[in-house]
N, C-alpha and C positions, 0 to 999 in steps of 0.2 A: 719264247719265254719272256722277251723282253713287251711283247702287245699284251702277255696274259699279266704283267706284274703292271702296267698302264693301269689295266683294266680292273684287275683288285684295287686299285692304288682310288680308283675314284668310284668304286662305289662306296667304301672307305668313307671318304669325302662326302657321300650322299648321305650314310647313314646319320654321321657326327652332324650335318649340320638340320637333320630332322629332330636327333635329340633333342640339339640346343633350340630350336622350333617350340619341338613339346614342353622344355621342359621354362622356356618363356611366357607358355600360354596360360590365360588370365581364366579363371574357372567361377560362379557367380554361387554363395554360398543363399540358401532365402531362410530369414528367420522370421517367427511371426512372433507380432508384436500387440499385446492385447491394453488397453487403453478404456480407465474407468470413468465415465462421466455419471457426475452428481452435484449435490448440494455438500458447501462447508459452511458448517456455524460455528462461532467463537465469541469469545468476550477480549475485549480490551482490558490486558493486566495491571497495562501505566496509569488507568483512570482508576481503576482500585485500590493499585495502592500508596493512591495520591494522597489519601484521606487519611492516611495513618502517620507522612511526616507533615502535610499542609492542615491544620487546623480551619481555616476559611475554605476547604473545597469539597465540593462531594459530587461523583458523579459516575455515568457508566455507560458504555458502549458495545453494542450487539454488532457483530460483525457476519459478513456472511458473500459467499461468490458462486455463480452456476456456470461448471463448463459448455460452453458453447459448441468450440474445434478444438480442435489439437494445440492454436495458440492462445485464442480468445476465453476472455470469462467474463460474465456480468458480476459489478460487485458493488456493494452499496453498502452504507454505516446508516445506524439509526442508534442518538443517544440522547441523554440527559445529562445538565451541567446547571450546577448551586456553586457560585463562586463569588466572596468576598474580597474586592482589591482595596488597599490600603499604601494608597502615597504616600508621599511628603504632603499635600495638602486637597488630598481628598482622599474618598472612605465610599466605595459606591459598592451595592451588591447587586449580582446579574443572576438570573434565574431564568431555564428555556430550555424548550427541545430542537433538536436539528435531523435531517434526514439528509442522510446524501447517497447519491445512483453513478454510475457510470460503467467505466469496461477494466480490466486491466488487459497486457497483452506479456508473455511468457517469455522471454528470452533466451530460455535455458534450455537445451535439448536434452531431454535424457534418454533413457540408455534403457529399454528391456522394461523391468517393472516400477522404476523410478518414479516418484511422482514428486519433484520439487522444482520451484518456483523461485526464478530472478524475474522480475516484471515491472512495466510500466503502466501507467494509467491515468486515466482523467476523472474527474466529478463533477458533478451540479450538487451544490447544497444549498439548501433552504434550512433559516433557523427561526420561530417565532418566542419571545421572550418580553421578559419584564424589567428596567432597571429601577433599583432604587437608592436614590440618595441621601448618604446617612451624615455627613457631616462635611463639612468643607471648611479651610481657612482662608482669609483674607492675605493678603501682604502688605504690610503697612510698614515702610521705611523709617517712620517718625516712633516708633514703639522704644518710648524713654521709660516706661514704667512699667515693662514687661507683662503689660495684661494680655488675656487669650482674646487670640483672633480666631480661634474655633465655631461654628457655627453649626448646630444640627437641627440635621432639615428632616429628613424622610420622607421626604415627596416622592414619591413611585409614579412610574410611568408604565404604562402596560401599552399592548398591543406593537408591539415594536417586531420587526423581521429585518431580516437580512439575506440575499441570494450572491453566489460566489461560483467563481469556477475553482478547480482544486487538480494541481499536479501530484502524481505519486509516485514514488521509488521506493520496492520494497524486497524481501526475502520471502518464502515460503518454505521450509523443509519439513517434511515427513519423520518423526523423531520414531513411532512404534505404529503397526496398522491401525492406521484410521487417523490419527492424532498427527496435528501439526502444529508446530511454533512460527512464528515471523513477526517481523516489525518491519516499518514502513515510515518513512519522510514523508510530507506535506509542504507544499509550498502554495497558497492561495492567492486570488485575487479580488476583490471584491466587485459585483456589477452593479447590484443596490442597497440601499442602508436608508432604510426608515430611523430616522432620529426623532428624541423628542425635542421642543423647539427653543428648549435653554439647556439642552445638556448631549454632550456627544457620547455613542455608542465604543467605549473603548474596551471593551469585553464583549464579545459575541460568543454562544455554546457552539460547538462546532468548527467556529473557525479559530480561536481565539483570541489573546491580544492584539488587536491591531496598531500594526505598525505605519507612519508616516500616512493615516489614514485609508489606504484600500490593501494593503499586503499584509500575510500572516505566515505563519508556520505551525509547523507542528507535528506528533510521531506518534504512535502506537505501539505494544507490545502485544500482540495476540497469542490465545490459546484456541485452537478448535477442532474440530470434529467433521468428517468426512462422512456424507451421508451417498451410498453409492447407488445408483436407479439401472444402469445398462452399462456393459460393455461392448466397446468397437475392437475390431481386430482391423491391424495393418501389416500386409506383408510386407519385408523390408529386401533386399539385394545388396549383398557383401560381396564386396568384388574381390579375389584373390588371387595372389600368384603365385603357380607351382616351383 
């Protein structure tokens, strides 16, 4: 009796520690994951509705990106900009188109049918434009008689470009099928700057104000539209524990 109670006692033992075995073991669940590559088109909302509290601006930006991979997009802006600055002692107006190309790159992993976007990226832009100058003042220390030192000129200068690299930080989300909102930071640099040869480019389309001469900034608000060509399918492996 006492070899037959052993003898139960560890197979006992055998069976509990196969449970605890089973019920350890990792089981791999596969879900598939389909994945839309296309074209998006959009307009820049910040440059339209610049024109309704800025009286001196008018202008507008096409926007657009083609999925490449799974993180990659090529993405590039192509706009127009009519913009009047008004100093303390100058009055100059810029008029010009810009194109810019580059990639952005995804950040954000998403989930099954998600399609939105935390991303980085780069650009090359090219801007060719016209300035004109509309009035300038003097400073004159000795002004006992309070006369104007205003002077109006309107000399134009045409043929004028500018070429920049362009950093991006931005959003993309998916609000209803097809339709997406996002905005986007800039931060520039300048490579080259054709000036005319008494007056410096301190508005450029595309890049715009420049600051301490080659840095800029600047943001978008987009709307656009998801144009879809193929889908890819990914199978995925969910690892689980029973």
């Amino acid at each position: 009796m006492k070899h037959t109670s052993k003898y139960i006692f560890s197979i006992v033992l055998v069976l509990v520690s196969l449970l605890l075995h089973a019920q350890d073991k990792k089981t791999d669940t596969t879900i598939i994951k389909t994945s839309r590559y296309g074209v998006r088109v959009g307009i820049d909302l910040f440059k339209l509705s610049r024109a309704f509290y800025e009286k001196d601006y008018k202008g507008i930006e096409i926007v657009g990106d083609y999925r490449l991979t799974k993180k990659y997009f090529l993405a590039g802006e192509i706009g127009n900009e009519d913009k009047t600055v008004n100093d303390d002692r100058l009055n100059f107006t810029t008029k010009g188109t810009y194109f810019k190309a580059g990639f952005d790159y995804n950040l954000y992993e998403n989930w099954l049918d998600m399609e939105n976007l935390v991303y980085v990226g780069l650009r090359y832009g090219v801007s060719t434009f016209s300035q004109r100058l509309n009035s300038y003042s003097i400073y004159n220390r000795n002004d006992y008689f309070n006369e104007s030192n205003t002077i109006v000129s309107g000399e134009k200068y045409s043929g004028l470009s500018a070429q920049w690299f362009e950093v991006v930080a931005g959003v993309n989300a998916k609000v209803i099928d097809n339709f997406y909102v996002g905005f986007s930071f800039r931060f520039n640099k300048l490579m080259s700057n054709k000036k005319p040869s008494n007056f410096d480019n301190l508005y450029i389309p595309g890049f715009n104000r420049t600051y301490d001469g080659d840095f800029g900034v600047g943001f978008n608000y987009t709307v656009s539209y998801f144009l879809p060509i193929y889908k890819k399918k990914t199978t995925l492996q969910v690892r689980k524990k029973k």
